[in-house]
Backbone as CSV, one residue per row, in Angstrom:
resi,resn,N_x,N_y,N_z,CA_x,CA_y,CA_z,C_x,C_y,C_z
1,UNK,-48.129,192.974,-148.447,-48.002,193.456,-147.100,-47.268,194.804,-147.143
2,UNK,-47.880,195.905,-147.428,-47.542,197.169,-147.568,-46.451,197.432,-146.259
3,UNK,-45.969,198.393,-146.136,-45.047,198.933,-144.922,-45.787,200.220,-144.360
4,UNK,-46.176,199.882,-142.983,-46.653,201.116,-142.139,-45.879,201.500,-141.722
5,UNK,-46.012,202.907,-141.584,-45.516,204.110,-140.682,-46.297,204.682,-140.383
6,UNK,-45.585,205.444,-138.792,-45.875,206.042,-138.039,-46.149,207.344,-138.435
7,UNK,-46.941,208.237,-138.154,-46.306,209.795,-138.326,-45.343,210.626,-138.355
8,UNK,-44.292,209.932,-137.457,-42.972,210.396,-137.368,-41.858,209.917,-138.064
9,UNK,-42.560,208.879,-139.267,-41.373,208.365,-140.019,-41.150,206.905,-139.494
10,UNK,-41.323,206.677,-138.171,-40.050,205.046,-138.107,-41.537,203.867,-138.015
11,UNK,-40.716,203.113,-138.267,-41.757,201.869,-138.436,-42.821,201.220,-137.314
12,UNK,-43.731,200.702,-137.435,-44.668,200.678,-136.176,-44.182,199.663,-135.339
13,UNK,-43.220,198.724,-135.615,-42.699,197.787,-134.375,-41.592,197.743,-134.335
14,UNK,-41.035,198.642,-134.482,-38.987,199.324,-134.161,-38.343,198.525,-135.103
15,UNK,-38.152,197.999,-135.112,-36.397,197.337,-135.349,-36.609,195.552,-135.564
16,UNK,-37.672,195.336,-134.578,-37.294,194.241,-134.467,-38.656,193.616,-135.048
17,UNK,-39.411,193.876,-135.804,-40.133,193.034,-136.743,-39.609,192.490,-138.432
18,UNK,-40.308,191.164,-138.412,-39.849,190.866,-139.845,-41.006,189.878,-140.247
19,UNK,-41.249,190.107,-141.227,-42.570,190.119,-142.116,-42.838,188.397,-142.037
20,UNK,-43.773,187.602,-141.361,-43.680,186.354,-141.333,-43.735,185.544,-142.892
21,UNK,-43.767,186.367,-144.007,-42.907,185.327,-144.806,-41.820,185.157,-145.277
22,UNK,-41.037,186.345,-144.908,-39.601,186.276,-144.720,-39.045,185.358,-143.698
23,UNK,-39.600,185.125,-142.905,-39.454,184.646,-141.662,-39.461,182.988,-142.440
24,UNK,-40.252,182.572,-142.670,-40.500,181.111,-143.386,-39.902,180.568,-144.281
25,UNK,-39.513,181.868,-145.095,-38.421,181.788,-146.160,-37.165,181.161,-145.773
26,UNK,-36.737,182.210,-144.507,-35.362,181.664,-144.197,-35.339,180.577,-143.263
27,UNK,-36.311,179.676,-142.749,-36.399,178.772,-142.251,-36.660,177.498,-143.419
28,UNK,-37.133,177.927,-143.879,-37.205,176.518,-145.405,-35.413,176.347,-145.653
29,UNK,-35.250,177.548,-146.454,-33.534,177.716,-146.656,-33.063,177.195,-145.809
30,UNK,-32.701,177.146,-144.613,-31.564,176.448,-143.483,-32.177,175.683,-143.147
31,UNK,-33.132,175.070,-143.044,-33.827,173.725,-142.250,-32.801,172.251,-142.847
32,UNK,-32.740,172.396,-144.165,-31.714,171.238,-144.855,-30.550,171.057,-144.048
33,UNK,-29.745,172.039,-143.846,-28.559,172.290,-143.114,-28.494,171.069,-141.796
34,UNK,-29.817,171.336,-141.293,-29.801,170.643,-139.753,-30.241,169.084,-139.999
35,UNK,-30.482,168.975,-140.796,-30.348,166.881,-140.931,-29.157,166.468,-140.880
36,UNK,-28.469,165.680,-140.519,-26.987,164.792,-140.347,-26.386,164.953,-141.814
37,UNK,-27.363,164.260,-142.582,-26.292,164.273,-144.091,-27.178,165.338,-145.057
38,UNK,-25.811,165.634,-145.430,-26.314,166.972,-146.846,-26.562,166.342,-147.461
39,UNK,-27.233,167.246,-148.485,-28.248,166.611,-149.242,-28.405,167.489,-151.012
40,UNK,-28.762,166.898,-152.158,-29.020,168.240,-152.938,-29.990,169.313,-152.108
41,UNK,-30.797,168.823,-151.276,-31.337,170.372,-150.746,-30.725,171.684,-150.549
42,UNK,-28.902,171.300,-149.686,-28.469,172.175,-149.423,-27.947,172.940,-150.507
43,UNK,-27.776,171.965,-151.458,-27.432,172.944,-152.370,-28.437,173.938,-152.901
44,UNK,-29.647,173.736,-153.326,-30.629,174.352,-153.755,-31.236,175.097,-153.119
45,UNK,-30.868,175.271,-151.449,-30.752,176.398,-150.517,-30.196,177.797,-150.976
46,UNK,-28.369,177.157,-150.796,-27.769,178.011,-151.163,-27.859,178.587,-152.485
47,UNK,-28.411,177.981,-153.674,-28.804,179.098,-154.645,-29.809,179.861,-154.404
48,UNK,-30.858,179.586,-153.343,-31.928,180.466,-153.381,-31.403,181.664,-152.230
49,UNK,-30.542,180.977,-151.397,-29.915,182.813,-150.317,-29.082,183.285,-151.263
50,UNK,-28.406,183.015,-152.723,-27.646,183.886,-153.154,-28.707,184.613,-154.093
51,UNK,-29.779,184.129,-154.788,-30.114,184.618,-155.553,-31.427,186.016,-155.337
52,UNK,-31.672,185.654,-153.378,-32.541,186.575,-152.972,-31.847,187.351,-152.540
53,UNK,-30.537,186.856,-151.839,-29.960,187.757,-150.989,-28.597,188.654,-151.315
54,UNK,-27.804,188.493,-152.347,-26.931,188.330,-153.128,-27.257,189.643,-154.408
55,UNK,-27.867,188.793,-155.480,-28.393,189.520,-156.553,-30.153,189.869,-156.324
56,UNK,-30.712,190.286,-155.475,-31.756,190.336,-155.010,-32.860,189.728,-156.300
57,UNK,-32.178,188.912,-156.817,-33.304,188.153,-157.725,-34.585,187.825,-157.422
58,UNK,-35.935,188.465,-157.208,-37.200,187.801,-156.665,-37.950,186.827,-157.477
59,UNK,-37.586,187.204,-158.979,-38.298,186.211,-159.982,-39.090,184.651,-159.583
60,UNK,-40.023,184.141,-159.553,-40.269,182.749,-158.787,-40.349,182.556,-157.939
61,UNK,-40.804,183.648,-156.899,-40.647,183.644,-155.584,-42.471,184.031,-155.276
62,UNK,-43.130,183.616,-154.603,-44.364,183.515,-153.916,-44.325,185.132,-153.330
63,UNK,-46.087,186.054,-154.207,-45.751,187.453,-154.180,-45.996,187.529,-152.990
64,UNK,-46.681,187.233,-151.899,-46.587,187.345,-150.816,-45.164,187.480,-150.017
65,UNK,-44.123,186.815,-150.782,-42.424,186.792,-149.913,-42.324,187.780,-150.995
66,UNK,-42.283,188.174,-152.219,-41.567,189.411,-153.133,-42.406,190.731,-152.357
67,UNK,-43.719,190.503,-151.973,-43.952,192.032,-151.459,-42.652,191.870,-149.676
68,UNK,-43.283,191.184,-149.200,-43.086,191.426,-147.771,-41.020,191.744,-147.869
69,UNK,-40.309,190.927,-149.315,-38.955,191.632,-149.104,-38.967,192.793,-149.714
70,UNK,-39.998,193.722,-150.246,-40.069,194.962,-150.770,-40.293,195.683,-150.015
71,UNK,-41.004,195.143,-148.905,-41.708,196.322,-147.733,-40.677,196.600,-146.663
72,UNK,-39.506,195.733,-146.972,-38.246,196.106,-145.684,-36.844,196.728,-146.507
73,UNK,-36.121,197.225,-145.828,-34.979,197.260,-146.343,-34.318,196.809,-146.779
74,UNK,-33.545,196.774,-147.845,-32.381,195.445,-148.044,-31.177,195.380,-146.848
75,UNK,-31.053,196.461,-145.978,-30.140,196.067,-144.917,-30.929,195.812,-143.892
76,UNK,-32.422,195.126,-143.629,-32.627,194.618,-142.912,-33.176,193.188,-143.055
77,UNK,-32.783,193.487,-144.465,-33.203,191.923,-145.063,-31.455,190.738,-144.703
78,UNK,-30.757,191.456,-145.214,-29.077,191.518,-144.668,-28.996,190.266,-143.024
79,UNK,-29.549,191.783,-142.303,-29.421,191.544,-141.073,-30.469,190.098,-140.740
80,UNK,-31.488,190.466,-140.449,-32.444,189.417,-140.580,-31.928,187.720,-141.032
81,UNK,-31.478,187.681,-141.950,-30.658,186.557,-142.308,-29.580,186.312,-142.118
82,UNK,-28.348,187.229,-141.407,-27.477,186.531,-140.685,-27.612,185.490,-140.061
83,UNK,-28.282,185.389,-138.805,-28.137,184.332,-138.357,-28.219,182.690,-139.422
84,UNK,-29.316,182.672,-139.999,-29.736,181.686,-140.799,-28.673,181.461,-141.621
85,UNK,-27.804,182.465,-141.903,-26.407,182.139,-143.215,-25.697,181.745,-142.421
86,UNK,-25.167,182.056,-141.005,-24.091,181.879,-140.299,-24.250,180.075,-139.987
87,UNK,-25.168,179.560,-139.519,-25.920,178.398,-139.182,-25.737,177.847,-140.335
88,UNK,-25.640,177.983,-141.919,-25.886,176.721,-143.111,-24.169,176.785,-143.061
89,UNK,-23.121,178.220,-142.973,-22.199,178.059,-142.986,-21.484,177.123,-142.044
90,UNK,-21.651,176.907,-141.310,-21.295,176.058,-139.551,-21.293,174.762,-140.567
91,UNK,-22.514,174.309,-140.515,-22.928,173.323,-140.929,-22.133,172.403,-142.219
92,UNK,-22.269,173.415,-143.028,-21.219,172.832,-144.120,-19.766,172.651,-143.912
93,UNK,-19.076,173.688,-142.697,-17.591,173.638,-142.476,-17.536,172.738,-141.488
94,UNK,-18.703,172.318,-140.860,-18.149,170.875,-139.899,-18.510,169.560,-141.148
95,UNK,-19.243,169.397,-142.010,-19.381,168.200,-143.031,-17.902,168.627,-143.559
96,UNK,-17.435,169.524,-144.301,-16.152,169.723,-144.601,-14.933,168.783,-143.533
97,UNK,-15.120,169.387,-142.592,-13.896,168.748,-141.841,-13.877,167.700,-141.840
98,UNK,-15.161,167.293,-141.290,-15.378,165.538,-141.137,-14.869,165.003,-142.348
99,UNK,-15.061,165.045,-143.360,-14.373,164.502,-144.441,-13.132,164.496,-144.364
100,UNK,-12.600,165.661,-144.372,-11.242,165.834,-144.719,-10.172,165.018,-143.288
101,UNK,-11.179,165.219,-142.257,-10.028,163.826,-140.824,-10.519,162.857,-141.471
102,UNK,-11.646,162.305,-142.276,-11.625,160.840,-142.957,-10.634,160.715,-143.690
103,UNK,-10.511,161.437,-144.699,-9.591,161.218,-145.465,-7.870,161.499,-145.334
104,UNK,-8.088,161.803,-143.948,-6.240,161.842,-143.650,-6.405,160.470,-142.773
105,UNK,-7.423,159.807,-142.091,-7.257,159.026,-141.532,-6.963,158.148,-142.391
106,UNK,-7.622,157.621,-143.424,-7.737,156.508,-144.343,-6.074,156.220,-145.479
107,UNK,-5.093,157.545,-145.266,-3.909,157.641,-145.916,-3.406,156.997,-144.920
């Protein structure tokens, strides 16, 4: 999925497009997050947002998602996935807590 431009340089749908397999990507990644109990999924999430997003590792990744994160910026690849990081983070710091009032309750 090559990257169009305009004649004038900026991209043909502003700002606010993102390549629908990026889009799928980061919905596979956080979807684990939102079941009640974690799971190894989440873990195997979070190696795949550090290893795309982090060390931009694409290796093993479906070329359709290695072109479409080539055809954007890496600070809009950044942006784009905030939300989705902010959401697995939530997620894990409320399983965190919950544990940790179990385990002051149970002392």
């Amino acid at each position: 999925m090559p990257k169009r431009k305009q004649p004038n340089g900026s991209d043909t749908g502003g700002d606010q497009t993102t390549p629908l397999p990026i889009q799928s990507f980061l919905w596979r990644q956080s979807s684990p997050f939102i079941r009640l109990k974690m799971s190894k999924l989440c873990e195997a999430s979070c190696v795949s947002f550090e290893r795309v997003l982090v060390q931009n590792i694409l290796h093993g990744l479906s070329p359709s998602l290695c072109e479409a994160i080539q055809s954007i910026s890496r600070w809009k690849l950044i942006q784009v996935s905030l939300p989705h990081l902010m959401h697995c983070c939530a997620s894990l710091l409320k399983v965190h807590s919950s544990l940790a009032g179990q385990t002051t309750a149970l002392s």
